[in-house]
N, C-alpha and C positions, 0 to 999 in steps of 0.2 A: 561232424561231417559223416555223412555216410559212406562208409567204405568196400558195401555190398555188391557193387557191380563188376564183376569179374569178366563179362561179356562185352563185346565193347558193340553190337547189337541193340544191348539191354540198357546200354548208356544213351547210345547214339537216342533212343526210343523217348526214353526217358526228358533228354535233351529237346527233344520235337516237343514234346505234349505242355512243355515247361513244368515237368517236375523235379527236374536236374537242374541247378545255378550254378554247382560250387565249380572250385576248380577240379580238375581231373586227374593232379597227382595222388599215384596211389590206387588208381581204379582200373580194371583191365591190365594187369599186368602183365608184362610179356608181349602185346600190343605196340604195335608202331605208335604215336603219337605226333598231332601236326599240329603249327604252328598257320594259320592263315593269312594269306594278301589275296583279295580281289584289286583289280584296276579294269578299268576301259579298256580295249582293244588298240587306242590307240597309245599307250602307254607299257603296254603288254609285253613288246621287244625290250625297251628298257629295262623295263624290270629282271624280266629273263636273264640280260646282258650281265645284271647285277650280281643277282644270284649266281650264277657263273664264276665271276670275280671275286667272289664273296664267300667261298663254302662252305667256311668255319661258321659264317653268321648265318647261313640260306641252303643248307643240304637240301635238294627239293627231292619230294617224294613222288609227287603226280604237279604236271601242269595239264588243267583240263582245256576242253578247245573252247571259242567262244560262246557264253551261253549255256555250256553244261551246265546240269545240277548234279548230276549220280557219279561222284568221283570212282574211278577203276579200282582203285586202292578198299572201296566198302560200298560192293555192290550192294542196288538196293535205297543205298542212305540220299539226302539230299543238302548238299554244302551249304544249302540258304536258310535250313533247318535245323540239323543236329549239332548243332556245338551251344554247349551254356549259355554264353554271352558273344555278342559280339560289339564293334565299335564301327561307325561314319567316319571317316574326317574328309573335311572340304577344308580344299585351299590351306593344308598342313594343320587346321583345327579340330579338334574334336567336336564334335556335332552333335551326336547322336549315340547312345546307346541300347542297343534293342534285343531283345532274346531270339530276333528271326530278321532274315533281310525278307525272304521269298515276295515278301508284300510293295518292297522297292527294288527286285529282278530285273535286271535290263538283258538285252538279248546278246548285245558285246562285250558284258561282263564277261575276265577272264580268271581263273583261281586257280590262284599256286598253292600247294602243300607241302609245308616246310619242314623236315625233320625236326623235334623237341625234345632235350633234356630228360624230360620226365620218359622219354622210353628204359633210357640206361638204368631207373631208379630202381627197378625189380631185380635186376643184377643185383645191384650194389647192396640193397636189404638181406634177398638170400645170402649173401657172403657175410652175412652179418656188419655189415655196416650202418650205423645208426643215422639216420636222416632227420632231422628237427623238425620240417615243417611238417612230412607227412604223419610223423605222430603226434604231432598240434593239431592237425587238421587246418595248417596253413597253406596257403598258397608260396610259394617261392620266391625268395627275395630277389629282384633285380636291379637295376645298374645303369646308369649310364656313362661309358667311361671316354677316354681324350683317345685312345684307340680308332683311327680314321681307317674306313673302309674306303674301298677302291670304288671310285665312282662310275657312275654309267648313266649315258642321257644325263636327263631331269634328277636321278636320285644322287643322293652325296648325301653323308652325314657322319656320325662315329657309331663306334659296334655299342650295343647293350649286352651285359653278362648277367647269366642269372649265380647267386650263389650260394653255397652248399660249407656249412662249420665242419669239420671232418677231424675226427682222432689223431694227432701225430702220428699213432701207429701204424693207420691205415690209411694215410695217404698215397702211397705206393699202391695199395691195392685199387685205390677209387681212382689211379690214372693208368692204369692197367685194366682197369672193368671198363671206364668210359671208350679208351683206345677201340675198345669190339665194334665199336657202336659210332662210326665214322658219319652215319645217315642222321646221325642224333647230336651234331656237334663233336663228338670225340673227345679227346683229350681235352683236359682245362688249357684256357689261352692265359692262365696266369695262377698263382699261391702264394699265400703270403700278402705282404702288409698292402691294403686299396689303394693308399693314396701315391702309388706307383702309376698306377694304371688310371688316375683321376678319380677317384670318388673319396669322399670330402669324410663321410658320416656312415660306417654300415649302421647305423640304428636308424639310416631315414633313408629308405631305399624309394625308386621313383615310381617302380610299380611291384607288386606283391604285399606280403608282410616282411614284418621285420622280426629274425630270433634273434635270438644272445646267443653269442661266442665263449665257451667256457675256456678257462685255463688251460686243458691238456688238448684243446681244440687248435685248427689252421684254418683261415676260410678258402675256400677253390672255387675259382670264377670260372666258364662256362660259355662260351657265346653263348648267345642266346635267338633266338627269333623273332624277340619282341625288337630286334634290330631296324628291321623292316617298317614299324610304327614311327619310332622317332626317326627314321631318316624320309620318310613322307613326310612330316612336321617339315622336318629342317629345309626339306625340299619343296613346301608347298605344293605340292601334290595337288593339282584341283580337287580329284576325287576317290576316294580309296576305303574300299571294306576292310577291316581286320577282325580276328576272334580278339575278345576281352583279357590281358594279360593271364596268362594260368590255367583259363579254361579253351582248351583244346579240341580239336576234330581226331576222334580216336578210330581209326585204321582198322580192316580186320588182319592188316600184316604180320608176323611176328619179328619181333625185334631181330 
């Protein structure tokens, strides 16, 4: 993976032209990073309502009005363009995968910007804390756990946690780095053994990759944003954009 883009400008660009796929931990560091939902207009409250209710899973960063493309948060950029990947799902199915919506833009599309995990990561590096995926060049392992979010309208479903294998040592310190970073999820929503919190298997996680867990290792779960994905499934959702698990809409904010 290339770990060259330090601008999140020169990502977002890059993103457009489709020369950029991978995921975006690791790149622009220091950079706010989002998590994305488009919906219809008419489902727009709802969601709102959720996020709301929800803020461990849905710290929102920007909600745009209906029909923007130049989110406030990265003037300039265009939300139907710049992110790696994105996802369709109709009727809580996946559908579609496409490197751009801009070509299926509707005028009462609404898009939320949700704070992502991967902001806290440039913390936690400089502290010296060792992250696995991003020196694989993997995408993030996530989750989906028995964790029931507070429903609103039409959505309902359980939280998804992204997670991270952490040194006994510095557990302390990677829940103390995440705490700065309340916009990004914050503190882990759990540590320690998974099948507490429902999941069955870390070596088969339901979206990212999968690392190994070493001996002097703890894993710390994370909400995540990829929340928002499986609770449209669960919820049937007639219609809904999301960005591709891991690859994100990177902010000119600073964390």
């Amino acid at each position: 993976m290339n770990h060259g883009y330090k601008e999140p400008g020169l990502l977002r660009q890059a993103a457009r032209e489709g020369r950029f796929k991978d995921a975006t931990a690791g790149h622009a560091p220091g950079y706010l990073q989002g998590n994305l939902m488009i919906v219809p207009k008419a489902h727009a409250y709802d969601f709102l309502l959720f996020c709301q209710r929800n803020p461990k899973s849905c710290p929102l960063i920007e909600v745009l009005n209906p029909g923007q493309l130049e989110p406030g948060s990265a003037p300039g950029s265009n939300i139907a363009t710049d992110i790696p990947g994105y996802r369709v799902y109709r009727n809580g199915e996946l559908a579609q995968e496409r490197d751009e919506v801009g070509s299926i833009w509707q005028d009462d599309f609404v898009s939320f910007v949700i704070g992502c995990s991967f902001s806290f990561e440039a913390a936690m590096l400089e502290a010296g804390i060792a992250l696995r995926h991003v020196t694989l060049g993997r995408n993030v392992s996530m989750y989906r756990t028995n964790i029931t979010c507070t429903p609103a309208g039409i959505f309902s479903g359980e939280m998804v946690v992204s997670m991270r294998p952490i040194k006994s040592s510095d557990v302390a310190k990677a829940v103390e780095i995440s705490a700065r970073f309340p916009i990004a999820h914050g503190i882990p929503v759990h540590i320690g053994n998974p099948k507490t919190i429902g999941i069955r298997d870390l070596a088969q996680p339901e979206y990212g990759d999968a690392v190994d867990i070493l001996d002097d290792e703890v894993p710390m779960f994370w909400a995540c944003g990829v929340t928002p994905q499986w609770v449209a499934q669960k919820s049937r959702l007639p219609f809904c954009i999301t960005h591709a698990p891991g690859k994100m809409f990177v902010t000119d904010l600073k964390g």
